[in-house]
C-alpha positions in Angstrom: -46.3 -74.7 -53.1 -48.5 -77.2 -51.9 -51.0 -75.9 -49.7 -53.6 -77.5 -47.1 -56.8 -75.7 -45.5 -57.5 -77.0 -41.3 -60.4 -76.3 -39.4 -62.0 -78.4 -36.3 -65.8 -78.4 -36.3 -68.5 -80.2 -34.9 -70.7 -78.4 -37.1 -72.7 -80.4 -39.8 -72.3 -81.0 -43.2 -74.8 -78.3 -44.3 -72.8 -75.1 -43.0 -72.4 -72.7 -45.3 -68.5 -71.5 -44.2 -67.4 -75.1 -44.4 -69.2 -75.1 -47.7 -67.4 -72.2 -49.4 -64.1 -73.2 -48.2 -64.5 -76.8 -49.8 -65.7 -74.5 -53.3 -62.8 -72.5 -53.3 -60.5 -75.7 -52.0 -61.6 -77.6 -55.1 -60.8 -74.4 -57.5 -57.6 -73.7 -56.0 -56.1 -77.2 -55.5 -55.9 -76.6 -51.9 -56.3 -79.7 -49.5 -59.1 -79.1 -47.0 -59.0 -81.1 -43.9 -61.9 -80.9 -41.0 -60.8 -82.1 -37.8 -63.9 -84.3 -36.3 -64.4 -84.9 -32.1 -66.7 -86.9 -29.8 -69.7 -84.1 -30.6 -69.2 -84.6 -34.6 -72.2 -85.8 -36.3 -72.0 -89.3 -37.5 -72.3 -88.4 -41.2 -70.5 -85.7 -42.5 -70.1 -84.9 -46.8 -68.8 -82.2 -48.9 -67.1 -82.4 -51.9 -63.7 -81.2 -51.6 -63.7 -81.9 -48.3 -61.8 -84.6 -46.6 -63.2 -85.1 -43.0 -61.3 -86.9 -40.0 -63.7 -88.3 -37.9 -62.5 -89.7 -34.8 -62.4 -93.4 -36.0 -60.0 -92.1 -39.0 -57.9 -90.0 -36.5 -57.0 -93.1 -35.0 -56.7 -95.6 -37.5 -53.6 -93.1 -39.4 -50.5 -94.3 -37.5 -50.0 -90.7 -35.3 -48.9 -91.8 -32.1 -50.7 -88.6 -30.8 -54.1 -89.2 -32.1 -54.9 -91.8 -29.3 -52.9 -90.0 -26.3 -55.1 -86.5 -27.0 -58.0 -85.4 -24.9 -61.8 -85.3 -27.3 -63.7 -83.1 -26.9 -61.1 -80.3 -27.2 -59.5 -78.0 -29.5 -56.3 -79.5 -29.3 -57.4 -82.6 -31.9 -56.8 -80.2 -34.3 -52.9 -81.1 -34.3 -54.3 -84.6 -36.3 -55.2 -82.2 -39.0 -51.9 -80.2 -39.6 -50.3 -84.0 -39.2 -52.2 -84.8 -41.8 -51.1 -82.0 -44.0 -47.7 -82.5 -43.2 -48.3 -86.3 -44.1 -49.9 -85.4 -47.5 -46.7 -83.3 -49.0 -48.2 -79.5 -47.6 -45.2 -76.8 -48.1 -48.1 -74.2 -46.9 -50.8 -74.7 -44.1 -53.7 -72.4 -43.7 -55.8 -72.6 -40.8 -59.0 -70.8 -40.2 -62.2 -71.7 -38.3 -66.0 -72.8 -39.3 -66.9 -69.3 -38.1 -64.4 -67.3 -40.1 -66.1 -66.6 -44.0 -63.6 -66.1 -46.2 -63.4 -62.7 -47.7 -62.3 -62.4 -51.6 -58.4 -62.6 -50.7 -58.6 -65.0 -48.3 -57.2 -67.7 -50.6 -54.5 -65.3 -52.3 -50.6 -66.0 -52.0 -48.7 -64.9 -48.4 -45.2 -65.4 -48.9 -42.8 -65.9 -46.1 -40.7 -63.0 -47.9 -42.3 -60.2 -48.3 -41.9 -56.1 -47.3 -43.3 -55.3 -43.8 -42.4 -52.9 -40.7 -40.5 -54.9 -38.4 -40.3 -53.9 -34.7 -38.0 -55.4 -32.7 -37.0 -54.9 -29.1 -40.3 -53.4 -28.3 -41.8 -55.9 -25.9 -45.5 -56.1 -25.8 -47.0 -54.4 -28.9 -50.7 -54.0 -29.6 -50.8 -54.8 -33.5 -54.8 -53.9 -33.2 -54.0 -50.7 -33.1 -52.1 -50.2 -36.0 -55.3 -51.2 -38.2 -57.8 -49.3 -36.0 -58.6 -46.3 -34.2 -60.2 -47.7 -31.8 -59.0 -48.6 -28.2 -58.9 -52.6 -29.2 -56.4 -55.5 -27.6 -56.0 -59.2 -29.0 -57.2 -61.5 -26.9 -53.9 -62.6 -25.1 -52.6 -59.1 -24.9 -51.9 -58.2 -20.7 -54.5 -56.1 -19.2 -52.0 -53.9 -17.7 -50.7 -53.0 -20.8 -54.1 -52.2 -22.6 -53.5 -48.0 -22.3 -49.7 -48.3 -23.2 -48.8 -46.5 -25.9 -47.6 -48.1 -29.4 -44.0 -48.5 -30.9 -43.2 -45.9 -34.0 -43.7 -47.9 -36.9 -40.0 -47.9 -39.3 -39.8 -47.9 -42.8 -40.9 -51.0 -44.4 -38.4 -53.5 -45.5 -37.8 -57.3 -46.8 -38.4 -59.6 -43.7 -39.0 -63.4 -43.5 -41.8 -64.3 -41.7 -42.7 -68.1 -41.6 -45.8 -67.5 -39.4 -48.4 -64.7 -40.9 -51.5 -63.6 -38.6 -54.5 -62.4 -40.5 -57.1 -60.2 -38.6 -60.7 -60.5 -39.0 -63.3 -58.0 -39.5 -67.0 -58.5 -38.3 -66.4 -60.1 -34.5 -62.6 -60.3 -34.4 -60.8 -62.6 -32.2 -60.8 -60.1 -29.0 -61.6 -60.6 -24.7 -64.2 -61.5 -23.0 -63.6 -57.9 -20.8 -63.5 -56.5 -24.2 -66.9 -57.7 -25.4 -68.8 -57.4 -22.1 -67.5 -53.7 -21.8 -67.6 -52.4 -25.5 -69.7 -52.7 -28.8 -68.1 -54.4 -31.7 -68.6 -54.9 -35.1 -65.6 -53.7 -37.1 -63.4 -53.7 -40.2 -60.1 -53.1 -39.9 -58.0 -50.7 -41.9 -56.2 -52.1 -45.2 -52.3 -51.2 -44.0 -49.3 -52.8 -44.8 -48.0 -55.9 -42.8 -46.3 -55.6 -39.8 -43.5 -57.9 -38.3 -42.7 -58.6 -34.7 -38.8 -59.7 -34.5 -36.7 -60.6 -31.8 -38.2 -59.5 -28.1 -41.2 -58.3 -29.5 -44.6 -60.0 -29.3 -48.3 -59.8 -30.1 -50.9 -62.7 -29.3 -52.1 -64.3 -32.2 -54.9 -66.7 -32.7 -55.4 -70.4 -34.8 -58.3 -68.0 -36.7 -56.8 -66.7 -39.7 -52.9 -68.0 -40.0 -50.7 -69.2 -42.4 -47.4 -71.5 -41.6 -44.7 -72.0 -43.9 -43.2 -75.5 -44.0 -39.8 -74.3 -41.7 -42.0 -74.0 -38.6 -44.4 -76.6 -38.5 -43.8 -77.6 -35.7 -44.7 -75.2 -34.0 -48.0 -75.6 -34.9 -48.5 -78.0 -31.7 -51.7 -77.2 -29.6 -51.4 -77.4 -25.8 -54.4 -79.9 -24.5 -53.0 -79.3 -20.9 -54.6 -75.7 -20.4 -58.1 -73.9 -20.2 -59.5 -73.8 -24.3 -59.7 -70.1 -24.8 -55.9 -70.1 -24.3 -54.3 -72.7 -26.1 -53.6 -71.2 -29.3 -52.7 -67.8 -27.3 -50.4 -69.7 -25.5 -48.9 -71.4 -28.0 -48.1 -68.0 -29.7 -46.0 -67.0 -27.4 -43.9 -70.1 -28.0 -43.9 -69.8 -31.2 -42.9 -66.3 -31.3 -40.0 -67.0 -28.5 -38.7 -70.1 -30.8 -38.9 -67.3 -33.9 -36.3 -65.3 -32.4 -33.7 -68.4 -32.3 -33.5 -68.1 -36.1 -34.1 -64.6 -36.2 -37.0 -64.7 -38.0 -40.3 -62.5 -37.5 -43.9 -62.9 -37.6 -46.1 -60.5 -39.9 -49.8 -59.4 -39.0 -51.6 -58.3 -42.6 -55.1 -56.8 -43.2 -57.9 -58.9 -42.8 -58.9 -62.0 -45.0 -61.7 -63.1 -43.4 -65.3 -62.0 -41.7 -66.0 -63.6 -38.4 -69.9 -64.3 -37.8 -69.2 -65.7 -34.1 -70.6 -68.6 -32.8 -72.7 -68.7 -29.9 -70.5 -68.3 -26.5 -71.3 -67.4 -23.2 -69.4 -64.5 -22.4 -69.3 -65.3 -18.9 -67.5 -68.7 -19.5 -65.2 -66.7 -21.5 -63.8 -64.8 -19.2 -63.9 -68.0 -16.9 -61.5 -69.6 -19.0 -59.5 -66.8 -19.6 -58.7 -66.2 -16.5 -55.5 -68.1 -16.3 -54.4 -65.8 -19.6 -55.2 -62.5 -17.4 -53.0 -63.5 -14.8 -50.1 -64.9 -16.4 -49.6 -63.7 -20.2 -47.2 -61.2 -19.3 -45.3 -63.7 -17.1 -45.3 -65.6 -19.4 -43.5 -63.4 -21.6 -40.8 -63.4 -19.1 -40.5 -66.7 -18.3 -40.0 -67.3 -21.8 -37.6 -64.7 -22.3 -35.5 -66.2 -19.6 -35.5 -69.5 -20.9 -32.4 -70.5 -22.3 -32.9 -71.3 -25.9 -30.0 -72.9 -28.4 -30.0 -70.3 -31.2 -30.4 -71.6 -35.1 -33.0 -73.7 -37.2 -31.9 -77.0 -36.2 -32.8 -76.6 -32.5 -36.4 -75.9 -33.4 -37.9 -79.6 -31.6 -35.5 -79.2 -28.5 -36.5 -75.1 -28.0 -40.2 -76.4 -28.3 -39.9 -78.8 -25.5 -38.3 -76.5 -23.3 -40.3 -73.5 -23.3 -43.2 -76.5 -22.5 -41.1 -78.2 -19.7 -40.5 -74.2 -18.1 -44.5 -73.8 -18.5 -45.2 -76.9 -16.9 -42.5 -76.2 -14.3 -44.0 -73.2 -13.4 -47.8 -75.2 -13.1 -49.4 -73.1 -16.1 -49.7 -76.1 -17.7 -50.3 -79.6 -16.8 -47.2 -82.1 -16.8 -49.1 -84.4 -19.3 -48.3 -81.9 -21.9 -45.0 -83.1 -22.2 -45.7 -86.4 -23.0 -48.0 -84.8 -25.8 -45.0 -82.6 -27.1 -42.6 -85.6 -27.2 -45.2 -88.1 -29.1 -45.6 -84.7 -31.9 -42.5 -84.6 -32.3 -41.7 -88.2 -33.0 -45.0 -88.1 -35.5 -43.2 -85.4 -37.2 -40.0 -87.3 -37.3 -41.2 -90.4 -38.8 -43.7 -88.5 -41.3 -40.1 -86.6 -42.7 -38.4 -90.2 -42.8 -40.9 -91.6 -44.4 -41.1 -88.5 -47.0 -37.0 -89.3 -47.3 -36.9 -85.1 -46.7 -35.2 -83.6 -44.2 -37.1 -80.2 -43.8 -36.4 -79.8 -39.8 
């Protein structure tokens, strides 16, 4: 399979993560792509690296890549079009924080033997890899103490979407990290799968997408940062369920030496997630959704038209959505391959 490597960065040439992603790109004949902004530095090198800057973003012919907001996380959707442009069957994304650890780069098949929960609502995957009292970022506060779902035996699942955890400074709250000391490694178990009306946040850190859900890789520009890729989730998730497909969570792949953040701001932005993730969850499961793989564009833009109903995200989203979507489109007619 054809794979391809995203990350967004404004961080220079001479980081050492992007480095050692580019060295193992090159050995593996994996296509790494870092997304540029605004903030970039003018002059940006390393072999086996192909970087967008924001002049290139706009000269491909992506209807989105002029209509998205710099300066934000979200012109990281030029990246995966990029993939998807080049041929990618696979897309691994990851971030210029996350090193990757020795099995980072190894195979995760969409098929594969996993414990698959389903009708369990909100479950806390954290603490099936650790002892400790830990929550993704995303996960509702008022569920925090709730006890976990009985894992069942493992079996063959397809899971399209994989979520990777990461030891060090993994992707948690800002409650979380003003409240408790971390620095962790999580335990090596088997994967788990979350199937239909069960769902976990997971994050744009450490995740692997298989070619039948690609698009819904979209990232909302319309909502504060530190919930864009949480939010997304949930969407994702929702539209997994129309296919009857699941999501897997595996050990981690990757050791996360943070960037600098101000805790504070954090919780700032997150806000919005503390007060409305678990609605969220319900709007979503109310939304009426048309079940099977060929309804994939038409479910994403109606869980965003519901979150932009409700005012949890702005209306220009949708015109976002739609212009992704037609990208998509002409990048498969293009290919002559229907995949969607």
């Amino acid at each position: 399979m054809k794979k391809a490597l995203i990350i967004t960065s404004i961080a220079s040439d001479s980081n050492q993560i992007l480095k050692k992603y580019a060295e193992k790109a090159i050995e593996k004949s994996i296509s790494f792509i870092v997304v540029g902004d605004l903030k970039s530095p003018n002059k940006f090198f390393i072999p086996g690296c192909h970087f967008l800057s924001i002049e290139e973003q706009e000269q491909h012919d992506f209807s989105l890549a002029s209509a998205l907001p710099f300066n934000s996380y979200s012109r990281k959707n030029i990246g995966y079009l990029a993939a998807l442009k080049e041929g990618a069957e696979v897309i691994i994304e990851t971030d210029d924080d996350n090193l990757p650890l020795d099995n980072f780069f190894e195979t995760r098949m969409a098929f594969h033997d996993a414990s698959l929960l389903v009708n369990s609502g909100w479950v806390n995957v954290y603490r099936y890899f650790s002892d400790m009292q830990i929550w993704p970022r995303g996960f509702p506060l008022e569920l925090i103490s709730s006890d976990t779902p009985k894992l069942p035996e493992p079996k063959k699942v397809f899971s399209p979407i994989l979520q990777g955890l990461a030891d060090g400074d993994p992707d948690v709250d800002a409650i979380f990290r003003l409240t408790k000391p971390i620095l962790m490694e999580f335990k090596k178990n088997p994967p788990i799968a979350l199937g239909e009306n069960s769902m976990c946040p997971f994050n744009s850190q450490n995740t692997t997408w298989h070619q039948e859900v690609f698009p819904l890789l979209y990232l909302p520009s319309y909502c504060n940062f530190r919930m864009t890729d949480i939010w997304r989730s949930f969407i994702a998730q929702r539209i997994l369920w129309t296919c009857d497909w699941s999501i897997s969570f595996h050990q981690s792949t990757v050791y996360q030496e943070r960037n600098a953040h101000d805790l504070m701001k954090d919780f700032e932005d997150e806000i919005p997630g503390y007060l409305n993730n678990n609605r969220i969850f319900q709007l979503l499961c109310d939304t009426n959704l048309k079940k099977g793989k060929g309804y994939i564009f038409d479910n994403l833009r109606e869980c965003y038209r519901e979150l932009v109903h409700e005012k949890l995200i702005g209306e220009q989203e949708l015109i976002l959505v739609d212009l992704w979507i037609d990208d998509i489109l002409a990048i498969q007619a293009h290919a002559n391959k229907e995949i969607f």
